[in-house]
LOSE-839880 format. One record per residue (C-alpha): residue in one letter; residue number from 1; x, y, z. Coordinates in pm, 1 decimal, always signed. Example, Ala and Ser with C-alpha at 12.3 -4.5 7.8 and 13.67 -1.06 7.14 Angstrom:
<nodes>
(node 'A', 1, (+1230.0, -450.0, +780.0))
(node 'S', 2, (+1367.0, -106.0, +714.0))
</nodes>
This chain:
<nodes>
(node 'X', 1, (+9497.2, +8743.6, +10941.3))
(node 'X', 2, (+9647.0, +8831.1, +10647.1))
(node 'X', 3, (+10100.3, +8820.5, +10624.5))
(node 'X', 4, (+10273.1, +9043.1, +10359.7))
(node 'X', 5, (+10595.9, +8839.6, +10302.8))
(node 'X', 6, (+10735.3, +9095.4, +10266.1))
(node 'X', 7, (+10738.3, +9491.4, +10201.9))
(node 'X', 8, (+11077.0, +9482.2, +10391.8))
(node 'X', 9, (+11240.1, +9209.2, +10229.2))
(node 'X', 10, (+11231.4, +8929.0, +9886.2))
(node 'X', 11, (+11172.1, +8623.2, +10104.5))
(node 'X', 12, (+11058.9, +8469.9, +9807.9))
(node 'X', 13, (+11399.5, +8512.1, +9648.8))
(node 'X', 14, (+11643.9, +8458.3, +9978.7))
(node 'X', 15, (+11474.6, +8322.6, +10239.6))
(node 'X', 16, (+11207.0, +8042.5, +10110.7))
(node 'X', 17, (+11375.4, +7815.3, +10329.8))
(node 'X', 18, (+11335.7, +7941.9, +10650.7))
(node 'X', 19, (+10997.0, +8052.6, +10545.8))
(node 'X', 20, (+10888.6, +7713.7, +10488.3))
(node 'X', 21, (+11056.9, +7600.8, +10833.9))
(node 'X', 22, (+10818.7, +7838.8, +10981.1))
(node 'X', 23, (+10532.7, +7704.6, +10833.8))
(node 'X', 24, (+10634.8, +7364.1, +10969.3))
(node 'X', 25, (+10669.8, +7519.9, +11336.8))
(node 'X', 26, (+10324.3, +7683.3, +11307.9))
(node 'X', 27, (+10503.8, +8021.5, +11357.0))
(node 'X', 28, (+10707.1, +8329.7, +11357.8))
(node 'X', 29, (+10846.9, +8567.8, +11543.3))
(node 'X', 30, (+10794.1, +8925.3, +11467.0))
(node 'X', 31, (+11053.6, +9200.5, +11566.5))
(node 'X', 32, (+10958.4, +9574.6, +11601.7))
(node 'X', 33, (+11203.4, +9731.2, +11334.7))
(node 'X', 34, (+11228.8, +10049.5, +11567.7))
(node 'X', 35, (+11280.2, +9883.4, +11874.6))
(node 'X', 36, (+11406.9, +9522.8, +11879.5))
(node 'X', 37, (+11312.5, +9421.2, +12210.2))
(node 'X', 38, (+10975.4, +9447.9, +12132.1))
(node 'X', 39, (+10902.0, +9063.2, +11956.0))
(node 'X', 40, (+10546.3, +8923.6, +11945.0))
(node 'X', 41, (+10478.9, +8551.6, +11792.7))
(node 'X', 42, (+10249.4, +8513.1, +11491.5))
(node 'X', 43, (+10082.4, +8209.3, +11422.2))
(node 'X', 44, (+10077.3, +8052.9, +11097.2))
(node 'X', 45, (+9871.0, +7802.2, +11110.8))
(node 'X', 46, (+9624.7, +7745.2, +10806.8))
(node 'X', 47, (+9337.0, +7816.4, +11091.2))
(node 'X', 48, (+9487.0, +8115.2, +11176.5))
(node 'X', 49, (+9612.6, +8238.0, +10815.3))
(node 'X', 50, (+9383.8, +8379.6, +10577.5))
(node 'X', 51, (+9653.2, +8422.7, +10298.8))
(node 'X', 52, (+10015.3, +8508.3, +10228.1))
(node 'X', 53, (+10101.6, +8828.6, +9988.6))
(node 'X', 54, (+10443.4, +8775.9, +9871.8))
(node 'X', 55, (+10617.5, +9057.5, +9743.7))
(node 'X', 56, (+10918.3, +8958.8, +9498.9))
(node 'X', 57, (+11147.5, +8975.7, +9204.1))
(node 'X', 58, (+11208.3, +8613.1, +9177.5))
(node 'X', 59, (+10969.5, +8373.0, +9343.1))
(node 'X', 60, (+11151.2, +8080.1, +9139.9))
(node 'X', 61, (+11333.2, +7932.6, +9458.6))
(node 'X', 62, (+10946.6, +7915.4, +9692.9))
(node 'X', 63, (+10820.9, +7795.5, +9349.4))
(node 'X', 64, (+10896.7, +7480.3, +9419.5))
(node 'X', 65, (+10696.6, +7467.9, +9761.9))
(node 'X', 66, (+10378.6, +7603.8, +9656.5))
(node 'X', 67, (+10191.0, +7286.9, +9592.8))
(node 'X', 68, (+10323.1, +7144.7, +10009.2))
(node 'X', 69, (+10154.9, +7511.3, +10065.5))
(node 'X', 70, (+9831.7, +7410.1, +9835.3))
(node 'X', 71, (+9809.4, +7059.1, +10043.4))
(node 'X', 72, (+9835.2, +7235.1, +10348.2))
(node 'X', 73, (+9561.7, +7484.5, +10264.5))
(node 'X', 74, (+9708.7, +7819.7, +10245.6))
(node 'X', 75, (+9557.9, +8065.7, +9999.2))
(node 'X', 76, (+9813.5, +8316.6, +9875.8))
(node 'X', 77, (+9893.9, +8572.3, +9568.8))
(node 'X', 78, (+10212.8, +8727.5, +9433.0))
(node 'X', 79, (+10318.7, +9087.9, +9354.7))
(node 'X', 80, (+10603.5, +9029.8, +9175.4))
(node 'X', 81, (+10820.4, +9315.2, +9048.6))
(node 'X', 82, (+10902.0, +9329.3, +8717.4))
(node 'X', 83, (+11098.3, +9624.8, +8518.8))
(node 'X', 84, (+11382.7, +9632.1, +8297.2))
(node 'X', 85, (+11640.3, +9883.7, +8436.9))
(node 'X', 86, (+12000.5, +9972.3, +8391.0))
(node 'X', 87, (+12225.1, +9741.4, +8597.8))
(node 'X', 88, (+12337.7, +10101.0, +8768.3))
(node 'X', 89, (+11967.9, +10055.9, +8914.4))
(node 'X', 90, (+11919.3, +9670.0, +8964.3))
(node 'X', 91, (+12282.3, +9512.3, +8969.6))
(node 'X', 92, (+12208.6, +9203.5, +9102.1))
(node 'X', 93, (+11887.4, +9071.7, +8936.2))
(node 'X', 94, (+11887.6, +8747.3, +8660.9))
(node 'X', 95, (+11829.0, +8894.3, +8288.5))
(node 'X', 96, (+11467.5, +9043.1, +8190.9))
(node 'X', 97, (+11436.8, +8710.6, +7971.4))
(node 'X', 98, (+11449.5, +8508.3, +8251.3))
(node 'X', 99, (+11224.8, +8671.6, +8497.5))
(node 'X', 100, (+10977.9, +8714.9, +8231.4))
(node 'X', 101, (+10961.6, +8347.8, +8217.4))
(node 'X', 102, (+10941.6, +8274.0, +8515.7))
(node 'X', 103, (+10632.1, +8505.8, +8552.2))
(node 'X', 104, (+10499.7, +8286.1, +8319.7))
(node 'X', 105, (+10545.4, +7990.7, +8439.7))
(node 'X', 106, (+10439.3, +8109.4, +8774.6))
(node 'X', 107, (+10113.6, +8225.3, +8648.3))
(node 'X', 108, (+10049.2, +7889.7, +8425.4))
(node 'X', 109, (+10106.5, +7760.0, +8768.2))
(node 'X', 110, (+9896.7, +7911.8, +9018.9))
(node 'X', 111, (+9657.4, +8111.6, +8767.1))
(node 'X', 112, (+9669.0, +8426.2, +8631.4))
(node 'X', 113, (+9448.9, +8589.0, +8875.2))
(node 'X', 114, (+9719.5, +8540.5, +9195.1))
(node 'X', 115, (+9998.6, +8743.5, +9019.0))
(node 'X', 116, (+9959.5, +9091.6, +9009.7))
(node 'X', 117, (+10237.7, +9264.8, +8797.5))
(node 'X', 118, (+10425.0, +9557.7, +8948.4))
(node 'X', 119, (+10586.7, +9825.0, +8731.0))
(node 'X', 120, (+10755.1, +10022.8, +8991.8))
(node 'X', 121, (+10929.3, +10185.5, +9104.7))
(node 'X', 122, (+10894.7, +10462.1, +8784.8))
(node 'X', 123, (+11250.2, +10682.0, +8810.9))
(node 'X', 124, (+11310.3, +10905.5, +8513.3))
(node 'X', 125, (+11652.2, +11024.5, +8485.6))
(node 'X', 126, (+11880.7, +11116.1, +8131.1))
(node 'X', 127, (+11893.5, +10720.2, +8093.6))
(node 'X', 128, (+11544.7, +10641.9, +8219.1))
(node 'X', 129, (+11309.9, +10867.6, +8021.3))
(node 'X', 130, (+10943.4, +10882.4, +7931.6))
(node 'X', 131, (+11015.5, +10717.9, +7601.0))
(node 'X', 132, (+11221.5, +10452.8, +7800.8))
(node 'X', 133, (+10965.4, +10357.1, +8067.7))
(node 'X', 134, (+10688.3, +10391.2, +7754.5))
(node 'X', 135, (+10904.8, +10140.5, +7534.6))
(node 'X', 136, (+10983.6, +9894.6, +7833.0))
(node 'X', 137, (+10594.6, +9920.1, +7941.3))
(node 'X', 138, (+10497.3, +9793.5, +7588.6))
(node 'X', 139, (+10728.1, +9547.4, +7573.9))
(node 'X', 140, (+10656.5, +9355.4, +7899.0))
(node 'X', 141, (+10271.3, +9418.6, +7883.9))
(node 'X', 142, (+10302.2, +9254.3, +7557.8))
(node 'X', 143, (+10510.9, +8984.6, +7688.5))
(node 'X', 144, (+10231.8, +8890.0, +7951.9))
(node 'X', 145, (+9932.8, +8982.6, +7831.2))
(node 'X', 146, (+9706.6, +8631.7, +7908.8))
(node 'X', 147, (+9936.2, +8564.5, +8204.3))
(node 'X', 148, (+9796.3, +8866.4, +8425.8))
(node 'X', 149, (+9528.4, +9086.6, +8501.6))
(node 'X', 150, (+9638.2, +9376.3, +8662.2))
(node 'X', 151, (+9950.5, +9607.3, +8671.6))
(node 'X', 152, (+10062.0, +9834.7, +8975.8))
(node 'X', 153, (+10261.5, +10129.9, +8868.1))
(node 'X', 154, (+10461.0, +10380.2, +9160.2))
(node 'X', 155, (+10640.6, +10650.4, +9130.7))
(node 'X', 156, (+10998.8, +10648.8, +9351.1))
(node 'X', 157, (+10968.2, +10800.6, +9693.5))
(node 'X', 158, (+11300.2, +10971.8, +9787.2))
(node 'X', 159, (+11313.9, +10841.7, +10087.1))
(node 'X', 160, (+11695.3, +10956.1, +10273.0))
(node 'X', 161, (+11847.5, +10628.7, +10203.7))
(node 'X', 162, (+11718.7, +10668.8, +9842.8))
(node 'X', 163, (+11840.9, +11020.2, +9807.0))
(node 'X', 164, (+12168.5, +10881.5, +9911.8))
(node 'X', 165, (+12225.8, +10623.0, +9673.7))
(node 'X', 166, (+12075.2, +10834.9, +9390.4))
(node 'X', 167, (+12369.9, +11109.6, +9463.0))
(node 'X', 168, (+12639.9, +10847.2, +9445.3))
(node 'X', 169, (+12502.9, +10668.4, +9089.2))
(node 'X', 170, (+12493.7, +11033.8, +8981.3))
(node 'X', 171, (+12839.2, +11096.6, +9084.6))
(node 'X', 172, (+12969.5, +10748.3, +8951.0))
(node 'X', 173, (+12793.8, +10711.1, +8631.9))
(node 'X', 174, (+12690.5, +11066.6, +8544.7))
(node 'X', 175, (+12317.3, +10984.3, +8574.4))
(node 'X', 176, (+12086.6, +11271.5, +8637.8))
(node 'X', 177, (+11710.0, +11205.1, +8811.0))
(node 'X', 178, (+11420.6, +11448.2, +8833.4))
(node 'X', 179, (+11130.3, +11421.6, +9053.8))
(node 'X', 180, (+10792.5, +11298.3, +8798.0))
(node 'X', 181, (+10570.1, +11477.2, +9083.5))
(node 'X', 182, (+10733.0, +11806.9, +9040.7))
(node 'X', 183, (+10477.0, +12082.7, +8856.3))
(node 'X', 184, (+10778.5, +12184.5, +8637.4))
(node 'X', 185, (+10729.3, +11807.5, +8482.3))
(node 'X', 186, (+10338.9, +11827.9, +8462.9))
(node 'X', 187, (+10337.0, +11749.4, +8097.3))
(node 'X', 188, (+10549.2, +11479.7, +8075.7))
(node 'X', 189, (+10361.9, +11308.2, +8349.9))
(node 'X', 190, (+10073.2, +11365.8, +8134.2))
(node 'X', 191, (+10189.4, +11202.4, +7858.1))
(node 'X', 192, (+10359.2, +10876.6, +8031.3))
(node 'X', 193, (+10028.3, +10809.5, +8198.1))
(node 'X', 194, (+9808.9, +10853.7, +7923.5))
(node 'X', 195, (+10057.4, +10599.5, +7737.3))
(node 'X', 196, (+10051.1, +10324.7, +7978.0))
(node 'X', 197, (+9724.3, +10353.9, +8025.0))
(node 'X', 198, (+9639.4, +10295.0, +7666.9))
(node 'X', 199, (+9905.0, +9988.0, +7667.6))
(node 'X', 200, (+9719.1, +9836.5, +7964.5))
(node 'X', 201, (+9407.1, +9840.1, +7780.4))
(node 'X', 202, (+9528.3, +9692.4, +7468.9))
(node 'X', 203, (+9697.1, +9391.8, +7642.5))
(node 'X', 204, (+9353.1, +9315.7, +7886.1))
(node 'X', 205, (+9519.2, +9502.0, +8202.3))
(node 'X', 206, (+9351.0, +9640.9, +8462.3))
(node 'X', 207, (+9618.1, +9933.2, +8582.2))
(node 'X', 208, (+9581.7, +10063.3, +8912.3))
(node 'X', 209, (+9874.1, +10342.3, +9137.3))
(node 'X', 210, (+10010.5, +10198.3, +9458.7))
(node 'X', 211, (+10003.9, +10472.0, +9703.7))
(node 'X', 212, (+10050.4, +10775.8, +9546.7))
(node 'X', 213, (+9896.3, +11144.1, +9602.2))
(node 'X', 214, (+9864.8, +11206.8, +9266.0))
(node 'X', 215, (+9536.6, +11159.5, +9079.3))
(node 'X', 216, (+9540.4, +10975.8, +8743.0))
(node 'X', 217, (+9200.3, +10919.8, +8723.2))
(node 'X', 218, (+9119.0, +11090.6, +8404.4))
(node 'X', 219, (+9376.1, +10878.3, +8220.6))
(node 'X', 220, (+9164.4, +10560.8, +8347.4))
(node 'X', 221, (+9394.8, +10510.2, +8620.7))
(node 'X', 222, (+9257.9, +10501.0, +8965.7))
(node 'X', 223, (+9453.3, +10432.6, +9332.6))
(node 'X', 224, (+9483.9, +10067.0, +9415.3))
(node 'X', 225, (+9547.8, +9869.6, +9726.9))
(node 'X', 226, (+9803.5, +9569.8, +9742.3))
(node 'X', 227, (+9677.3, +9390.7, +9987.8))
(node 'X', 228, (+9385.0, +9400.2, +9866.2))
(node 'X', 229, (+9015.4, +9279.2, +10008.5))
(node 'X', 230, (+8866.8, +9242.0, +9644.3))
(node 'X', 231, (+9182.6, +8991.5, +9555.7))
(node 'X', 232, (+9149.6, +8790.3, +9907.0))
(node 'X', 233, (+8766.1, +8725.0, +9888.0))
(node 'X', 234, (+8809.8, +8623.3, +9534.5))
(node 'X', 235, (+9097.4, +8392.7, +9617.3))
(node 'X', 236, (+9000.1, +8278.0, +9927.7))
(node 'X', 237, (+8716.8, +8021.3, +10000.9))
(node 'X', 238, (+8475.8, +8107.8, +10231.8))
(node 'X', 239, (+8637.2, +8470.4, +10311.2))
(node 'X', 240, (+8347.4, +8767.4, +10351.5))
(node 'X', 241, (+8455.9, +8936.5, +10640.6))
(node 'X', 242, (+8540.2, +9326.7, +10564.4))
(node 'X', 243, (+8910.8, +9402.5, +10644.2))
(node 'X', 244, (+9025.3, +9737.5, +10769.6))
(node 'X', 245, (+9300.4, +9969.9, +10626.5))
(node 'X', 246, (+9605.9, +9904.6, +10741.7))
(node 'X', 247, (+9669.2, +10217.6, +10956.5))
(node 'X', 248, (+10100.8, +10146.1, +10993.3))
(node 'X', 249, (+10102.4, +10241.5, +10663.3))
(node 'X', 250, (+10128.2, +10597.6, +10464.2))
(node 'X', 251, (+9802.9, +10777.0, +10394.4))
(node 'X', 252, (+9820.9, +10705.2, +10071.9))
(node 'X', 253, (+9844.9, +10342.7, +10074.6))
(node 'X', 254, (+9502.7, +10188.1, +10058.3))
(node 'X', 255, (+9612.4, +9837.1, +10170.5))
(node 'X', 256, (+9408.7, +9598.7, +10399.9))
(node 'X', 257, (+9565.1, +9561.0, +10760.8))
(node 'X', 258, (+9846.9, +9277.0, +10778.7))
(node 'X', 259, (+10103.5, +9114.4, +10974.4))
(node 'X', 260, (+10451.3, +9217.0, +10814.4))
(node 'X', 261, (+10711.2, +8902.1, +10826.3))
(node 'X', 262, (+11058.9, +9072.9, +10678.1))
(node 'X', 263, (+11345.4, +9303.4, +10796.1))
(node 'X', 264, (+11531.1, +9582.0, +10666.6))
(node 'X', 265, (+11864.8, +9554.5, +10503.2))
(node 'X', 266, (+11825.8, +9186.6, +10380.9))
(node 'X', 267, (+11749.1, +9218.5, +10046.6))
(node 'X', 268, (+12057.7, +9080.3, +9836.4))
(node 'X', 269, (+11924.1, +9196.9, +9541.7))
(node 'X', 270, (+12028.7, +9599.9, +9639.6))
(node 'X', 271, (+11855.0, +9776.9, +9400.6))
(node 'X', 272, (+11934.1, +10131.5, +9402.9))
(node 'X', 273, (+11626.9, +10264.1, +9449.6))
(node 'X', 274, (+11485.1, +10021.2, +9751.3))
(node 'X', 275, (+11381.7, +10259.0, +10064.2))
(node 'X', 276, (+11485.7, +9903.9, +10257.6))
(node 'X', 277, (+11825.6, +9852.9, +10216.3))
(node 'X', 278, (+12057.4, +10130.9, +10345.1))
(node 'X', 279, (+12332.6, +9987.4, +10112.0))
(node 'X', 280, (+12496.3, +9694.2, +10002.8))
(node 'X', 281, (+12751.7, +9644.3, +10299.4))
(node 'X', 282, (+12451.1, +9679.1, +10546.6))
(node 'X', 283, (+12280.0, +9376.6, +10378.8))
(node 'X', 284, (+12603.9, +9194.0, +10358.3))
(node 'X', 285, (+12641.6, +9288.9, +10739.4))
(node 'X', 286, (+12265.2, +9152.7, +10814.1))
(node 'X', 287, (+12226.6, +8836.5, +10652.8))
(node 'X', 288, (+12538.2, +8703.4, +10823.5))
(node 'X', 289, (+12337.8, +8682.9, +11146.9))
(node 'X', 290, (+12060.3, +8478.2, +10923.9))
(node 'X', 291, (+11987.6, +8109.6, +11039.5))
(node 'X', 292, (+11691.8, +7938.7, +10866.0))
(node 'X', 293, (+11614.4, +7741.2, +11174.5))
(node 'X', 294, (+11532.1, +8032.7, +11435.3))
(node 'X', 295, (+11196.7, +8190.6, +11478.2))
(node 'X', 296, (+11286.7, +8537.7, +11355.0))
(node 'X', 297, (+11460.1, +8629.8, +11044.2))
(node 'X', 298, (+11781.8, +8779.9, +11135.7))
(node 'X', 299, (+11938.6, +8672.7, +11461.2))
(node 'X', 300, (+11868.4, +8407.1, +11742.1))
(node 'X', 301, (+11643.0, +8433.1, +12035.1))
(node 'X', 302, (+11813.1, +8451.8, +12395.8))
(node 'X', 303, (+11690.0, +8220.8, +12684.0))
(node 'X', 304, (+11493.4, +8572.4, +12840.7))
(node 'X', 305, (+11336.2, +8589.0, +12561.3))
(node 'X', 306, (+11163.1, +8270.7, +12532.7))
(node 'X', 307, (+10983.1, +8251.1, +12855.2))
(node 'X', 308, (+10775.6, +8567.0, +12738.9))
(node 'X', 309, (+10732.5, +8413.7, +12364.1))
(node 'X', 310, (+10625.1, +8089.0, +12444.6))
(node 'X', 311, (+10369.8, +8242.4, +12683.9))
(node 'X', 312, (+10251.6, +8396.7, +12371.6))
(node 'X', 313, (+10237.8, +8061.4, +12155.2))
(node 'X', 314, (+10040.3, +7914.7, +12421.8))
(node 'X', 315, (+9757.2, +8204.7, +12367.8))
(node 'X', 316, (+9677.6, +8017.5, +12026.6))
(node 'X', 317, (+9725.0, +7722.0, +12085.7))
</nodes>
């Protein structure tokens, strides 16, 4: 069983805490984001854990726990985020400088092949244009060439929250965004792909789309997967069994199934393009009901609740 910590949240960034009280208790409990009386337990025990795929922006504060995590004999690998936008777009993230280093460190760490770099989400607007996401490409690939073997690149989904906060930047600050996937902006995708596709190459970098429709093949880009088999058998001793797409997700996404351990609106880091935070008074809102002792992210368990739960604990025991 594989656990993507997280698509929903940074619990690398926020929450390494109560992640690694869960890995003491053997467990967590997972909460149906639709319906939140539906809760099933998930083991984490190393038996039961084939590896971890963090998702993050700054995995400096779980850094610190990775060799407990090594002794206990978890396998894991890091997607870690990594673009250079306007604070209109990522307020609340340290300076490039300092994320780039700690990329670095990370990788000289655990090894270059356990950190996958993700360029996404791509957003052109009138501040964020082809020769902007071409210049900050360069510069970063650069930056971590030897420290990485692969880059993810995405194009923003506007999803309705997204849409939302898009139409208040471009009422506050004047911005204007266009949609990359729109025919009218053919060529310009064109040329942006073709560009970072050449950059990859020079810098070692295998380059790979995360769940898009579109087909960059012919600029030596092909559709990727995340969670991805090739990346856990490598990683993973012993690990040959053939994993199956993860069928929760979009279409598109070619990802391996998983057990998802995050939450919406608990990301603190509110970027404005996220399609899991509705806005920054919803996190604020959330992450008041966070205690890093209790089984599930946000929020307590009731006495009801726990009859039914530890039933469930007691099925892997």
């Amino acid at each position: 069983m594989i656990i993507s910590a997280s698509r929903r949240t940074d619990i690398p960034a926020f929450y390494s805490v109560w992640f690694m009280n869960r890995i003491d208790e053997g467990y967590y409990v997972k909460v149906n984001p639709f319906n939140a009386k539906q809760r099933k337990v998930v083991s984490l025990t190393p038996e039961n854990v084939t590896c971890f795929v963090f998702w993050t922006k700054n995995p400096k504060p779980l850094m610190k726990y990775l060799d407990k995590l090594d002794q206990l004999g978890y396998y894991y690998y890091f997607q870690f985020t990594l673009n250079d936008y306007p604070k209109e777009l990522e307020p609340y993230l340290p300076s490039i400088s300092s994320r780039v280093n700690i990329f670095k460190e990370l990788s000289r760490k655990i090894g270059k092949d356990k950190v996958i770099w993700r360029y996404d989400p791509i957003i052109l607007s009138n501040v964020t244009d082809v020769d902007f996401h071409i210049k900050k490409f360069k510069e970063l690939a650069d930056e971590l060439k030897g420290y990485t073997n692969r880059v993810v690149i995405s194009f923003v989904d506007m999803y309705g929250k997204t849409k939302n906060k898009f139409k208040r930047l471009e009422e506050t600050y004047d911005l204007e965004f266009m949609n990359l996937l729109d025919p009218h902006y053919h060529a310009t995708l064109n040329y942006l792909a073709s560009s970072l596709s050449k950059i990859a190459r020079e810098n070692n970098l295998e380059i790979q789309t995360c769940a898009e429709k579109i087909d960059l093949d012919e600029y030596d880009i092909p559709h990727g997967a995340c969670i991805d088999q090739s990346i856990v058998s490598k990683i993973v001793i012993g690990e040959q069994n053939q994993l199956n797409k993860d069928k929760n997700q979009r279409k598109e996404c070619l990802c391996v199934i998983s057990e998802e351990m995050g939450t919406y609106d608990t990301c603190k880091f509110n970027c404005s393009y996220c399609y899991a935070v509705k806005s920054e008074k919803a996190v604020n809102k959330t992450v008041q009901k966070h205690d890093p002792h209790s089984p599930v992210l946000i929020g307590k368990l009731e006495e009801k609740d726990k009859a039914d739960l530890t039933h469930q604990m007691s099925l892997f025991d």
